[in-house]
Each structure stands twice: as C-alpha cells, then as structure tokens.
PDBQT receptor file of N, H, CA, C and O in Angstrom, charges set to zero:
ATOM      1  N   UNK A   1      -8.799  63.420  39.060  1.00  0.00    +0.000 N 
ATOM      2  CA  UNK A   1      -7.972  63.877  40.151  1.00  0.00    +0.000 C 
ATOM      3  C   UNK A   1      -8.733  63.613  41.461  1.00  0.00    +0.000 C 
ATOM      4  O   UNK A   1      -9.716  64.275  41.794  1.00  0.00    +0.000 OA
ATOM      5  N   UNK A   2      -8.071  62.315  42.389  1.00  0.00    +0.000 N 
ATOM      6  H   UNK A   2      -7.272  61.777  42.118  1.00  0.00    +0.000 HD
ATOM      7  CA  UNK A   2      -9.314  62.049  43.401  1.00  0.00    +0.000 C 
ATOM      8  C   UNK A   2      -9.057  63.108  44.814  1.00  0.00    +0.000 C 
ATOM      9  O   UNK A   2      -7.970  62.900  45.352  1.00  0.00    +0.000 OA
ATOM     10  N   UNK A   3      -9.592  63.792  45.223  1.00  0.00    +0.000 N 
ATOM     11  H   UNK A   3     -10.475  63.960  44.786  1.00  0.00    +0.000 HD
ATOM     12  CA  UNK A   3      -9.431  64.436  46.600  1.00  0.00    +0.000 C 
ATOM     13  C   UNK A   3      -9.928  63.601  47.638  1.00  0.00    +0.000 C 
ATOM     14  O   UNK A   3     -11.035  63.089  47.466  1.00  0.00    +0.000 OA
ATOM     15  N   UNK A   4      -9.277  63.367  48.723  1.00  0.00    +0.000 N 
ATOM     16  H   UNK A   4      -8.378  63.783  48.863  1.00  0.00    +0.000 HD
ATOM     17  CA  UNK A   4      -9.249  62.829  49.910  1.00  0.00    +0.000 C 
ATOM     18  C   UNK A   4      -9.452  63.654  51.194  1.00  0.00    +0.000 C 
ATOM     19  O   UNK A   4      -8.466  64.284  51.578  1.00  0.00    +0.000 OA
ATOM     20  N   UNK A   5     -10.564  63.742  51.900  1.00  0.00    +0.000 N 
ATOM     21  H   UNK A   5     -11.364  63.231  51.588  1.00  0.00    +0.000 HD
ATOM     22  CA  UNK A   5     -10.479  64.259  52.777  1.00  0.00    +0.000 C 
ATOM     23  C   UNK A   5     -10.419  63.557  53.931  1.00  0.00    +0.000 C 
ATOM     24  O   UNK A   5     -10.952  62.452  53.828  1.00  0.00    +0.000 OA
ATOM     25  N   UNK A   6      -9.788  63.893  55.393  1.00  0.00    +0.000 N 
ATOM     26  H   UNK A   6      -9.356  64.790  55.477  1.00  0.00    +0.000 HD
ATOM     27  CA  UNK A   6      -9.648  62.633  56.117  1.00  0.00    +0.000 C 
ATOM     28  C   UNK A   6      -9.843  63.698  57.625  1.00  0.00    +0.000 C 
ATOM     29  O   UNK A   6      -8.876  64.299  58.095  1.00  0.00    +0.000 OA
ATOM     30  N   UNK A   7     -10.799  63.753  58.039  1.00  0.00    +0.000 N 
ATOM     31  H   UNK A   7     -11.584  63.265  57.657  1.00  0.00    +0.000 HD
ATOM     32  CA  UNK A   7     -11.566  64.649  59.747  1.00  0.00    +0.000 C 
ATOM     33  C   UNK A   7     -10.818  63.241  60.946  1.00  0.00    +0.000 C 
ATOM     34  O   UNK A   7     -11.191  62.070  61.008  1.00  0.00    +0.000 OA
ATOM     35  N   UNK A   8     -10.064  63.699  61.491  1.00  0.00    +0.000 N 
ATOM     36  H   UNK A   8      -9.760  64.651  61.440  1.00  0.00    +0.000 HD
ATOM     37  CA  UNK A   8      -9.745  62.607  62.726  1.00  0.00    +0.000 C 
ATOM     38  C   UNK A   8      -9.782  63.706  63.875  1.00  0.00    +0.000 C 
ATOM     39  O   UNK A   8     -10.265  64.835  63.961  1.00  0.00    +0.000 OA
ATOM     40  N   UNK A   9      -9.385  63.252  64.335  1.00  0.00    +0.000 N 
ATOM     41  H   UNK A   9      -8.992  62.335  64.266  1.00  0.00    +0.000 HD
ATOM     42  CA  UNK A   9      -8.759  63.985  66.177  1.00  0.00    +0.000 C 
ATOM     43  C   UNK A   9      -7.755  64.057  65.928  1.00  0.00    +0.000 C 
ATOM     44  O   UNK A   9      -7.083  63.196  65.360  1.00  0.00    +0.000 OA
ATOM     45  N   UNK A  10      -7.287  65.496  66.433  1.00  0.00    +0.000 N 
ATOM     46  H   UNK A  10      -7.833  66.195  66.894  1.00  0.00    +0.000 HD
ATOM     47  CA  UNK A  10      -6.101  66.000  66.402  1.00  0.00    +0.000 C 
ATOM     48  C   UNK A  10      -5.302  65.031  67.682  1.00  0.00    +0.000 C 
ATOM     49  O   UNK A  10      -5.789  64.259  68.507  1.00  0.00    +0.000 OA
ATOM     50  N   UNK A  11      -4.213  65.356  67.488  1.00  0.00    +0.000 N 
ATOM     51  H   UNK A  11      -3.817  65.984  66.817  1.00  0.00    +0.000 HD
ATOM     52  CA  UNK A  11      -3.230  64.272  68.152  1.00  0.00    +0.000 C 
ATOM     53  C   UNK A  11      -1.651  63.766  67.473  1.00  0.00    +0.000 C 
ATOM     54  O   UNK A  11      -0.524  63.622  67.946  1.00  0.00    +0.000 OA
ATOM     55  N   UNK A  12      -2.429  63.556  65.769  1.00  0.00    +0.000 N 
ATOM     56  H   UNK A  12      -3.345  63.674  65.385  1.00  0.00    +0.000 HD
ATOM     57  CA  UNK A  12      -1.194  62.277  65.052  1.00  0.00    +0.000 C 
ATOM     58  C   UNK A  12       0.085  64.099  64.764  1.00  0.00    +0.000 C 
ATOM     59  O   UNK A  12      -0.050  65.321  64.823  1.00  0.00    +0.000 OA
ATOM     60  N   UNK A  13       1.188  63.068  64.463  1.00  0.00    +0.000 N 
ATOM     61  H   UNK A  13       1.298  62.075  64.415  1.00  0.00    +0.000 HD
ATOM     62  CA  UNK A  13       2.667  63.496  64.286  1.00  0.00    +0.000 C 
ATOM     63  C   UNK A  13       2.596  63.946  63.010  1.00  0.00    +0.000 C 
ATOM     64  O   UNK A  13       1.890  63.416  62.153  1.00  0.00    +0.000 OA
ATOM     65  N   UNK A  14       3.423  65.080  62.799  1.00  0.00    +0.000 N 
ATOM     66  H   UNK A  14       3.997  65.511  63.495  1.00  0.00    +0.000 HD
ATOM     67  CA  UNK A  14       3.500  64.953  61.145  1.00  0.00    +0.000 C 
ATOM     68  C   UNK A  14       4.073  64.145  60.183  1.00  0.00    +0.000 C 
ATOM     69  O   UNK A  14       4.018  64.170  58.954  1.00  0.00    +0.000 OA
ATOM     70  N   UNK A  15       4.767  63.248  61.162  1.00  0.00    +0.000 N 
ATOM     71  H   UNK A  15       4.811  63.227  62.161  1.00  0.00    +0.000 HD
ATOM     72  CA  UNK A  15       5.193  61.269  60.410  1.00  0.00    +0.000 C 
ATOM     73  C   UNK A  15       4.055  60.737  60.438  1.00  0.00    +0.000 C 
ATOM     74  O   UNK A  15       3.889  60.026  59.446  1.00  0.00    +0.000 OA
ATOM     75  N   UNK A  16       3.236  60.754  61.088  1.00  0.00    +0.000 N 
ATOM     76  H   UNK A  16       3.370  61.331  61.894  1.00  0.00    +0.000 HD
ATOM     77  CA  UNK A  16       1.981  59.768  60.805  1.00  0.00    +0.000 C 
ATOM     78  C   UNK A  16       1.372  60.666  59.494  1.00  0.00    +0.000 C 
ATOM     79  O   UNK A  16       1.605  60.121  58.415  1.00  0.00    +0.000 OA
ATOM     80  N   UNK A  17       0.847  61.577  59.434  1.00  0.00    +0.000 N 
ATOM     81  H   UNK A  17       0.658  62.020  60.310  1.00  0.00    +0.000 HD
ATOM     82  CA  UNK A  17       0.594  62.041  58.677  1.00  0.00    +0.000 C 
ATOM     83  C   UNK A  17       1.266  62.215  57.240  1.00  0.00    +0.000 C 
ATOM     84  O   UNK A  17       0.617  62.307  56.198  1.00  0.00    +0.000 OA
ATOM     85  N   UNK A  18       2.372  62.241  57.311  1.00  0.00    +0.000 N 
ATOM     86  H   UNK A  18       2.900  62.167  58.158  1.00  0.00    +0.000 HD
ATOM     87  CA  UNK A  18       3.089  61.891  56.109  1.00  0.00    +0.000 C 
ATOM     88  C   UNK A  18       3.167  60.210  55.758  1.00  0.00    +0.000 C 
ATOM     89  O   UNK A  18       3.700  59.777  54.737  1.00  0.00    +0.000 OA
ATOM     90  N   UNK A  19       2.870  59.810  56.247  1.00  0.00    +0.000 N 
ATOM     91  H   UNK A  19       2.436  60.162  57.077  1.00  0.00    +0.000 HD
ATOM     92  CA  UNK A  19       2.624  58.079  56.006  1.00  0.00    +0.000 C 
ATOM     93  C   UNK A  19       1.443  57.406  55.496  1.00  0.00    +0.000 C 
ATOM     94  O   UNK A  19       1.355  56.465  54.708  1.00  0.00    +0.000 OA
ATOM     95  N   UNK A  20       0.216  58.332  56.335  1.00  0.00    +0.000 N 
ATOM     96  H   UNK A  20       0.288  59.096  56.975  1.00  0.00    +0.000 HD
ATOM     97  CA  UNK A  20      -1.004  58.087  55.954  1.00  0.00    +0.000 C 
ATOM     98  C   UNK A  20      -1.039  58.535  54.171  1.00  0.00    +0.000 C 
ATOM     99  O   UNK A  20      -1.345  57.830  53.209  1.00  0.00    +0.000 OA
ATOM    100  N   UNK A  21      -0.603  59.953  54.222  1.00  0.00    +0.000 N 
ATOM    101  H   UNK A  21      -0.355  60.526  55.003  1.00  0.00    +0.000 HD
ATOM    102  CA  UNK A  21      -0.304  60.255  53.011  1.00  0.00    +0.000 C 
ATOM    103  C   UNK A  21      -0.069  59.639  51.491  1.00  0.00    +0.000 C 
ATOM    104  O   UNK A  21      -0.616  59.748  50.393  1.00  0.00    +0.000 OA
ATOM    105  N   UNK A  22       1.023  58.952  52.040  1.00  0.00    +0.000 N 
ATOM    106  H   UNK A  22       1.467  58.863  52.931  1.00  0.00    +0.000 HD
ATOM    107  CA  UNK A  22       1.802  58.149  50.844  1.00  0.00    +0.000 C 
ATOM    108  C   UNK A  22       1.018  56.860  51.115  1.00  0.00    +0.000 C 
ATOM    109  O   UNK A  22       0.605  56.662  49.973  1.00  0.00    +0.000 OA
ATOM    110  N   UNK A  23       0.683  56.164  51.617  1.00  0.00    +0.000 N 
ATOM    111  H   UNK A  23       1.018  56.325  52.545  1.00  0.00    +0.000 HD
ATOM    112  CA  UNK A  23       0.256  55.322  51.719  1.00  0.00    +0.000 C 
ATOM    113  C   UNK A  23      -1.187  54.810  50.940  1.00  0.00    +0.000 C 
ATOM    114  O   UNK A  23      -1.474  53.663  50.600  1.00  0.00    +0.000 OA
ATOM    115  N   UNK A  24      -1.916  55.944  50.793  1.00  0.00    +0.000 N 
ATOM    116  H   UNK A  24      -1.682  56.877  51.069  1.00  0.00    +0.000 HD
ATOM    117  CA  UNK A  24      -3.050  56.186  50.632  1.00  0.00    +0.000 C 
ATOM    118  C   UNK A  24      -3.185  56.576  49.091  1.00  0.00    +0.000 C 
ATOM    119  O   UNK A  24      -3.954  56.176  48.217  1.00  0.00    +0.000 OA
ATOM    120  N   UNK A  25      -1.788  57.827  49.088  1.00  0.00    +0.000 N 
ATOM    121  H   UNK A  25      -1.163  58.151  49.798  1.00  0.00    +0.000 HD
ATOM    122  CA  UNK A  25      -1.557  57.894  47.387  1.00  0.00    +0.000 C 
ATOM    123  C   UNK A  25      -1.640  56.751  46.656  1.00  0.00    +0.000 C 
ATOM    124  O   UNK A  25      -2.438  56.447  45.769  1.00  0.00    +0.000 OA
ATOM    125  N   UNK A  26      -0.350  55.901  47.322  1.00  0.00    +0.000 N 
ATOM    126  H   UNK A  26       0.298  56.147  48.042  1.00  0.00    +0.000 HD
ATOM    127  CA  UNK A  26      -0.135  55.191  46.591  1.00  0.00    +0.000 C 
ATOM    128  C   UNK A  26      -0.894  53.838  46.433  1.00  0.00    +0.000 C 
ATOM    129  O   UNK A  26      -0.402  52.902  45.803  1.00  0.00    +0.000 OA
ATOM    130  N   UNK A  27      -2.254  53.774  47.103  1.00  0.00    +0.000 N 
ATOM    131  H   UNK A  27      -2.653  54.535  47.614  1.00  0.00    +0.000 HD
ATOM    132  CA  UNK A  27      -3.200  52.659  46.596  1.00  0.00    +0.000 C 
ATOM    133  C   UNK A  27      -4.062  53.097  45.821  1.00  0.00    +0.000 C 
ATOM    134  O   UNK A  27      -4.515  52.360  44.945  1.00  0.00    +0.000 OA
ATOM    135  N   UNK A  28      -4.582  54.685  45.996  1.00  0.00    +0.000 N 
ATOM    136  H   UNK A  28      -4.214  55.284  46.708  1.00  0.00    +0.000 HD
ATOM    137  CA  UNK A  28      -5.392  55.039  44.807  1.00  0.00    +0.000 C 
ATOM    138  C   UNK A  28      -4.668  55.153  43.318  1.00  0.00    +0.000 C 
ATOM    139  O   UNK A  28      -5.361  55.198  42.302  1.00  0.00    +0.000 OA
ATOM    140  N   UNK A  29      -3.251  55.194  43.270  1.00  0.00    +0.000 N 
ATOM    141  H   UNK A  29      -2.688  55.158  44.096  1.00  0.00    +0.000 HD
ATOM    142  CA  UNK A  29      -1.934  55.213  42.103  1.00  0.00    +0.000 C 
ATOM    143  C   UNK A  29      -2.246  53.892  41.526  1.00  0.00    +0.000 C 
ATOM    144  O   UNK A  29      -2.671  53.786  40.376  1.00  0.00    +0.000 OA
ATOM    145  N   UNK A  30      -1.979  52.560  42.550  1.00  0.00    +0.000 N 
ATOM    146  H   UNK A  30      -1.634  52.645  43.484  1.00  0.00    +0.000 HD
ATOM    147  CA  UNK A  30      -2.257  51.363  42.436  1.00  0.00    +0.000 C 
ATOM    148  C   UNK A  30      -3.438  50.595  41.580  1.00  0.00    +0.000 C 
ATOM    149  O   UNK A  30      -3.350  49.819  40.628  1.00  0.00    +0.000 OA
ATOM    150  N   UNK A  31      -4.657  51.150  42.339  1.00  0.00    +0.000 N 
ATOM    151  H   UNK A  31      -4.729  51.781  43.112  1.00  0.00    +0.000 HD
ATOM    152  CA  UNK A  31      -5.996  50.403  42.105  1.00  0.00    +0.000 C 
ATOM    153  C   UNK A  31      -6.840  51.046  41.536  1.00  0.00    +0.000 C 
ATOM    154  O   UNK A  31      -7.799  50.459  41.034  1.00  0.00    +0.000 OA
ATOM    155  N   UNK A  32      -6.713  52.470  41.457  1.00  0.00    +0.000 N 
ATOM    156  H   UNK A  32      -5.934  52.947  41.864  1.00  0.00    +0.000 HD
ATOM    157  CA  UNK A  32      -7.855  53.249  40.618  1.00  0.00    +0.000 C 
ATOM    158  C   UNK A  32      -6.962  54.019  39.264  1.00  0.00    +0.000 C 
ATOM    159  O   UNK A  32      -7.472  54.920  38.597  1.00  0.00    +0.000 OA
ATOM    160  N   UNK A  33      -5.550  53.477  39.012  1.00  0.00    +0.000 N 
ATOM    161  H   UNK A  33      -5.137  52.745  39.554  1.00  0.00    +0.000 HD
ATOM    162  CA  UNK A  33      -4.679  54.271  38.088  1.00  0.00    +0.000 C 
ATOM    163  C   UNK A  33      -5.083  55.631  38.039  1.00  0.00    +0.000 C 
ATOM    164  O   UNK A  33      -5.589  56.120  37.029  1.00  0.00    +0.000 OA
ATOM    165  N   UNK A  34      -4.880  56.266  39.095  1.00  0.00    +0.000 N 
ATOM    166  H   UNK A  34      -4.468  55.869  39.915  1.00  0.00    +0.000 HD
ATOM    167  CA  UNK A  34      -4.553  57.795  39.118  1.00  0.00    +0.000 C 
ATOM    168  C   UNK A  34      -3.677  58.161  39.274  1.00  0.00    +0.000 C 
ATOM    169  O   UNK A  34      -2.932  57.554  40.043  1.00  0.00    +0.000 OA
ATOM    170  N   UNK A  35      -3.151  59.600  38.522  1.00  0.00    +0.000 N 
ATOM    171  H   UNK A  35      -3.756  60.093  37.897  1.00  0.00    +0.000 HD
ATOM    172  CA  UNK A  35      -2.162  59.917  38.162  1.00  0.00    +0.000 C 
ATOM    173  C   UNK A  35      -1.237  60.309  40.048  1.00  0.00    +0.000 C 
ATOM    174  O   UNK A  35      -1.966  60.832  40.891  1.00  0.00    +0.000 OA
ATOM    175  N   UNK A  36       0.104  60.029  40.407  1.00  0.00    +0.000 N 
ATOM    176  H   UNK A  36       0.696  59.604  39.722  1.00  0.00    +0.000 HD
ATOM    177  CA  UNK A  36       0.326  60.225  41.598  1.00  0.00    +0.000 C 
ATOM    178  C   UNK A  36      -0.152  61.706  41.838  1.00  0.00    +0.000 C 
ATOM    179  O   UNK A  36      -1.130  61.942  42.547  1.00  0.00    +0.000 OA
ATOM    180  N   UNK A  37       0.820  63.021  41.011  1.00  0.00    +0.000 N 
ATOM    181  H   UNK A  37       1.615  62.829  40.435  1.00  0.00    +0.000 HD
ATOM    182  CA  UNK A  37       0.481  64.081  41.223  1.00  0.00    +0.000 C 
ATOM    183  C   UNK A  37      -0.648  64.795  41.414  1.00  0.00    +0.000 C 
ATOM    184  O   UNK A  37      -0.878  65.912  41.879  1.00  0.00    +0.000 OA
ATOM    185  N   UNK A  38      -1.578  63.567  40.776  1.00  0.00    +0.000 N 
ATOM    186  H   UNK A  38      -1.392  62.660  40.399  1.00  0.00    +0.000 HD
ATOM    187  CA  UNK A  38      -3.203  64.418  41.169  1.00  0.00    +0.000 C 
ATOM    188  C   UNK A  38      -3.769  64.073  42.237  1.00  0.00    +0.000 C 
ATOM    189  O   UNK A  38      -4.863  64.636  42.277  1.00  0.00    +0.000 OA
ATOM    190  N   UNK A  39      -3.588  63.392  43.199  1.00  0.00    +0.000 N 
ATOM    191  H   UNK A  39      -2.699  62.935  43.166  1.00  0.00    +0.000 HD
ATOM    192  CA  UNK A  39      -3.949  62.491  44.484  1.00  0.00    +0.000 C 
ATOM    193  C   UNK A  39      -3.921  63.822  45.492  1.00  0.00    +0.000 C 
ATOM    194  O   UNK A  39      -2.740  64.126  45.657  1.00  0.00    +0.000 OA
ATOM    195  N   UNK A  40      -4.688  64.603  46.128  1.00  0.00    +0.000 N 
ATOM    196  H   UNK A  40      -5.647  64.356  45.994  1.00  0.00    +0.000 HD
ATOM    197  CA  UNK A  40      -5.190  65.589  46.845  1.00  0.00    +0.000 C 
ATOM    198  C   UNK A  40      -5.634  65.190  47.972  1.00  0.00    +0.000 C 
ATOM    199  O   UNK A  40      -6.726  64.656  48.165  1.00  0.00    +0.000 OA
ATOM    200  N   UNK A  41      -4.418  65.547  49.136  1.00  0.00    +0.000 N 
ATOM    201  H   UNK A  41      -3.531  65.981  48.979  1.00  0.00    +0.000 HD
ATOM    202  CA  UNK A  41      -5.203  64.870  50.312  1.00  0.00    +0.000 C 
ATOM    203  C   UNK A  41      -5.394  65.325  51.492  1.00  0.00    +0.000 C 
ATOM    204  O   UNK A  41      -4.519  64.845  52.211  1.00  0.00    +0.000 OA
ATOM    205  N   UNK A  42      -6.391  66.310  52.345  1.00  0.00    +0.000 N 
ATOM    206  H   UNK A  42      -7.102  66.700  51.760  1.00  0.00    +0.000 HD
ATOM    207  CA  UNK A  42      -6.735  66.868  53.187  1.00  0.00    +0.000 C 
ATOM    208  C   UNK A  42      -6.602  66.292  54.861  1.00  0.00    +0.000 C 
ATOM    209  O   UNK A  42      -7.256  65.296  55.171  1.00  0.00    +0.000 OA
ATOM    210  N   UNK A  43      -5.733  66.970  55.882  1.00  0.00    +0.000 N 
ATOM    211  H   UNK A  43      -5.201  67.779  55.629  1.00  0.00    +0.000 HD
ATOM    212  CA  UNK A  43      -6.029  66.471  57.117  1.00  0.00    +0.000 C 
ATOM    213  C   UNK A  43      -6.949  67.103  56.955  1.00  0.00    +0.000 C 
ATOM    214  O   UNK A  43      -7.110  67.854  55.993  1.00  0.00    +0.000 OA
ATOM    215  N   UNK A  44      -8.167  66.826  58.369  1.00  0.00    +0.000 N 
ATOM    216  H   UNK A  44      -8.036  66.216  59.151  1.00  0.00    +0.000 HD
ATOM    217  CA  UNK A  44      -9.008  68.186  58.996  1.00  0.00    +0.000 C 
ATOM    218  C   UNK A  44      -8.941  67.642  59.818  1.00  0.00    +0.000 C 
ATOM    219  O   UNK A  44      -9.146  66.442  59.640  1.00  0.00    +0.000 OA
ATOM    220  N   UNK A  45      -8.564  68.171  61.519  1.00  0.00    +0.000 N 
ATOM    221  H   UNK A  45      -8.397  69.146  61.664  1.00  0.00    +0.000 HD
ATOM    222  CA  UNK A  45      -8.001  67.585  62.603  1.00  0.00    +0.000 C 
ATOM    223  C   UNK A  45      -9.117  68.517  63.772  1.00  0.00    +0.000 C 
ATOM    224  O   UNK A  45      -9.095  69.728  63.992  1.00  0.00    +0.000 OA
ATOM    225  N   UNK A  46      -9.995  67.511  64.347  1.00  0.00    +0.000 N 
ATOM    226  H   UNK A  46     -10.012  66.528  64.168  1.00  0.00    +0.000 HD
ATOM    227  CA  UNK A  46     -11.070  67.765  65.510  1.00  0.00    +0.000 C 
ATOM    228  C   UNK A  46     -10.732  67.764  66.732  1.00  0.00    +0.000 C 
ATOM    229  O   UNK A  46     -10.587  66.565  66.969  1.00  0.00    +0.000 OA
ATOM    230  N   UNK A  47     -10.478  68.413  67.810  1.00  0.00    +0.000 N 
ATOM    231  H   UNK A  47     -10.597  69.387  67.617  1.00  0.00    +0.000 HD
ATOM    232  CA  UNK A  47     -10.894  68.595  69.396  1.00  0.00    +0.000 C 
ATOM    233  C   UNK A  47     -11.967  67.556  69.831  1.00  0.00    +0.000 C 
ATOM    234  O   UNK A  47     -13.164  67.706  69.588  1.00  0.00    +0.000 OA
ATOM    235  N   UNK A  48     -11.430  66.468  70.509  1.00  0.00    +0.000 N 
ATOM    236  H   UNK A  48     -10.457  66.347  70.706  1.00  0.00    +0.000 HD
ATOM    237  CA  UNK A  48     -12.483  65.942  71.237  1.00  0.00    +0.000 C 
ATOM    238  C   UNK A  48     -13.518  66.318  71.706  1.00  0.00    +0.000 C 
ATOM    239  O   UNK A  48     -14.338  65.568  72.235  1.00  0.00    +0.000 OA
ATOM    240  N   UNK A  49     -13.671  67.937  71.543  1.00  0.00    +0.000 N 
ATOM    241  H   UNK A  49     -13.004  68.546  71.114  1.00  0.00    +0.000 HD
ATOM    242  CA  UNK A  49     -15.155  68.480  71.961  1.00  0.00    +0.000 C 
ATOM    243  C   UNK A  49     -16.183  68.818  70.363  1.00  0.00    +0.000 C 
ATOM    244  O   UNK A  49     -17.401  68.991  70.346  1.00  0.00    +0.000 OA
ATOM    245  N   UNK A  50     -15.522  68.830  69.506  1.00  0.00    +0.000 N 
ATOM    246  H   UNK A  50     -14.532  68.689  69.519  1.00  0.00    +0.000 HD
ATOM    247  CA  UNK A  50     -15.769  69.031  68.778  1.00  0.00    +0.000 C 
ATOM    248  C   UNK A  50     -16.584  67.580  67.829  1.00  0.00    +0.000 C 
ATOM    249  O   UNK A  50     -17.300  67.686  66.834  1.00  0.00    +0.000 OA
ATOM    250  N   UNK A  51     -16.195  66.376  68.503  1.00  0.00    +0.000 N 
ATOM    251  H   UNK A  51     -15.613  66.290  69.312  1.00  0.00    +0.000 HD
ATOM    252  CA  UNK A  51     -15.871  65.261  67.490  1.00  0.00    +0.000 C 
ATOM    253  C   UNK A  51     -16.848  64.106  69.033  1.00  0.00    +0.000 C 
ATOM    254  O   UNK A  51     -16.608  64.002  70.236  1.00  0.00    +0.000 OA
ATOM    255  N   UNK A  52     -18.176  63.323  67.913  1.00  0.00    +0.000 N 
ATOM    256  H   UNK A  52     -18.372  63.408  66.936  1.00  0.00    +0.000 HD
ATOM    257  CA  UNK A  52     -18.970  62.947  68.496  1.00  0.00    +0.000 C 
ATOM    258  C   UNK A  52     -18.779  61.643  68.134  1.00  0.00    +0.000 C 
ATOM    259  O   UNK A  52     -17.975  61.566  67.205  1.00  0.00    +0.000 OA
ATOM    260  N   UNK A  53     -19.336  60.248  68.619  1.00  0.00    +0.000 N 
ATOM    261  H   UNK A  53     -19.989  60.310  69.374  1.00  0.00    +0.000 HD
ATOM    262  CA  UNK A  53     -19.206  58.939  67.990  1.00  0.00    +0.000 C 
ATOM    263  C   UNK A  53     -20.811  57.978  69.110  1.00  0.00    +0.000 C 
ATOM    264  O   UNK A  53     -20.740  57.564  70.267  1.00  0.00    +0.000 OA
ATOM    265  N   UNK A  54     -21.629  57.947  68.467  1.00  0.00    +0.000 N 
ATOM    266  H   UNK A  54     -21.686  58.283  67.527  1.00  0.00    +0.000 HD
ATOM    267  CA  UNK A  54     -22.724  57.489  69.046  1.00  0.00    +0.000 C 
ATOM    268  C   UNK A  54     -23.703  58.403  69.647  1.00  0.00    +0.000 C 
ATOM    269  O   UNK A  54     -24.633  57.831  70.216  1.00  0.00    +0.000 OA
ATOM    270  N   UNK A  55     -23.715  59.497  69.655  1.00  0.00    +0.000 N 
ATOM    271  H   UNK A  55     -22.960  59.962  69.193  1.00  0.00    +0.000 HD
ATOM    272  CA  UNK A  55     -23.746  60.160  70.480  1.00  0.00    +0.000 C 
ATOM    273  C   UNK A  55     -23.750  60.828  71.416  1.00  0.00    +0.000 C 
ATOM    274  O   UNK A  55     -24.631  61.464  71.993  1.00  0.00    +0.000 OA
ATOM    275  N   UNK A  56     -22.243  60.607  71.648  1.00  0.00    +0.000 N 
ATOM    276  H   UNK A  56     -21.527  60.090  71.179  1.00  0.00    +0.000 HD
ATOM    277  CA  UNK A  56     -21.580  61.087  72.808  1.00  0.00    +0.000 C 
ATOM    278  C   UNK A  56     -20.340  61.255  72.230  1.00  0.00    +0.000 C 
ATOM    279  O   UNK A  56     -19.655  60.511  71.528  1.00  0.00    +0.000 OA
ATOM    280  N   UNK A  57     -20.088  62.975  72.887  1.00  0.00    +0.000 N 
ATOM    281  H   UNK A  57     -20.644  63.579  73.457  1.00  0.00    +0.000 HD
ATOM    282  CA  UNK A  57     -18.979  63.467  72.950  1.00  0.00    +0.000 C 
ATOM    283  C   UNK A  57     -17.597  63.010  72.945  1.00  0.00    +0.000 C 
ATOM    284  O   UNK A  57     -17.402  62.475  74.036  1.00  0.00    +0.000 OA
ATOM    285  N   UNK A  58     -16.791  62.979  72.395  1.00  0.00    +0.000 N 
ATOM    286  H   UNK A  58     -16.949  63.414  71.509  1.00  0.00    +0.000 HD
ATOM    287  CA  UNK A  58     -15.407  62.094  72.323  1.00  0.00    +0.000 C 
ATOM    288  C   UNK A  58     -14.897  62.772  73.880  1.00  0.00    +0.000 C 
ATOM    289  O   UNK A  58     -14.124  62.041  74.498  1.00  0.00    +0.000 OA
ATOM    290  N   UNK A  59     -15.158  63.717  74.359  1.00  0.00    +0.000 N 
ATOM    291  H   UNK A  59     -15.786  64.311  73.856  1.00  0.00    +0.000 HD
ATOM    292  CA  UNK A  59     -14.376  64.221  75.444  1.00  0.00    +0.000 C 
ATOM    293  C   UNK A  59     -15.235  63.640  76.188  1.00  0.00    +0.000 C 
ATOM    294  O   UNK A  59     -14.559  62.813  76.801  1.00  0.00    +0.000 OA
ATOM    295  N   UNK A  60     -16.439  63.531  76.572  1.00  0.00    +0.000 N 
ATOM    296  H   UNK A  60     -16.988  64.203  76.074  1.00  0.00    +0.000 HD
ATOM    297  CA  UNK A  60     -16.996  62.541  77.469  1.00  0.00    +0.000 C 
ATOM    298  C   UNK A  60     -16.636  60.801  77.383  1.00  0.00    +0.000 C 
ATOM    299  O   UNK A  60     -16.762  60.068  78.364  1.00  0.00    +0.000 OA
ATOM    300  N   UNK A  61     -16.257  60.406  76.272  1.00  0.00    +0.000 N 
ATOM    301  H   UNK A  61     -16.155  61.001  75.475  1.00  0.00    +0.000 HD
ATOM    302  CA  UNK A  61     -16.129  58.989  76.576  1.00  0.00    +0.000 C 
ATOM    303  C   UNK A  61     -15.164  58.750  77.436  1.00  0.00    +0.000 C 
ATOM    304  O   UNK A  61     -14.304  59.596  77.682  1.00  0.00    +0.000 OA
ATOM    305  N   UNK A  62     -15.193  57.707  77.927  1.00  0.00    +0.000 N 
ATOM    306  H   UNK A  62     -15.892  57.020  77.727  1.00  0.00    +0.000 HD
ATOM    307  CA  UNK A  62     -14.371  56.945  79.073  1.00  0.00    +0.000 C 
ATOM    308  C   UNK A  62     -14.461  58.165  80.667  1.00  0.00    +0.000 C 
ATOM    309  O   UNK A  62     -13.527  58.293  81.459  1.00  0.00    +0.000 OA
ATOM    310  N   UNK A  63     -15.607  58.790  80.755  1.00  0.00    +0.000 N 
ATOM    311  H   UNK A  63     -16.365  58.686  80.112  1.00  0.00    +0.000 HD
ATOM    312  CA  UNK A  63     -15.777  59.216  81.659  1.00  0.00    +0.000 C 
ATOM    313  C   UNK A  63     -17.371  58.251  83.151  1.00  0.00    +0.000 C 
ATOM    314  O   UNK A  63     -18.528  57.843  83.053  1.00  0.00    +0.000 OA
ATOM    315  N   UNK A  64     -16.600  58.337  83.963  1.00  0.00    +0.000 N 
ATOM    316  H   UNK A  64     -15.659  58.668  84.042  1.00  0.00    +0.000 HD
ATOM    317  CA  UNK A  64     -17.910  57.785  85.074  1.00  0.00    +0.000 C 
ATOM    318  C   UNK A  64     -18.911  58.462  84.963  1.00  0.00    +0.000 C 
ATOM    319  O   UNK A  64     -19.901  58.218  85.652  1.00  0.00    +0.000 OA
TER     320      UNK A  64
C-alpha cells in the first residue's frame, strides 16, 4: 500500500489537487501494480514563510 506524501505551497484548487491525485494513482496502478484502493495520498500545503528553497525564504524570493 504506497503512501504519497506531497509538502507544496499552499495556493493549488481543489481541481488541481484532485488531478494531481488521480494522476499519480494512476501511474503507481500502472507501473508499480498497486492495488488503486491502496494508493494513499497526502497534500501538506506550506506558507511561503514557512517553505525555504536554497536558502532563502520562499517569501523573500523575488524580493530587491
């Protein structure tokens, strides 16, 4: 039963999120033959203050 966890920045729609979803099921369904119903898949959705990339703050990037 594979669990998926997926940390982005908050922002996406609950259509994106339902897309990412199925989408994602259905390649681990595909390529790793797992069962659909067991495919477990976590948003966890970050605040740009919260959420770093190089080290620097996502709320600081694109700042002068």
């Amino acid at each position: 039963m594979p669990m998926i966890q997926i940390t982005m920045l908050e922002g996406r729609t609950v259509e994106q999120k339902r897309k990412l979803a199925k989408r994602i099921t259905d390649v681990l369904v595909e390529e790793a033959a797992a069962p659909r119903e067991g495919v477990i898949i976590s948003f966890h959705e970050v605040s740009r203050e919260q959420y770093s990339s190089g080290g620097v703050l996502m709320a600081d990037k694109g700042k002068s």
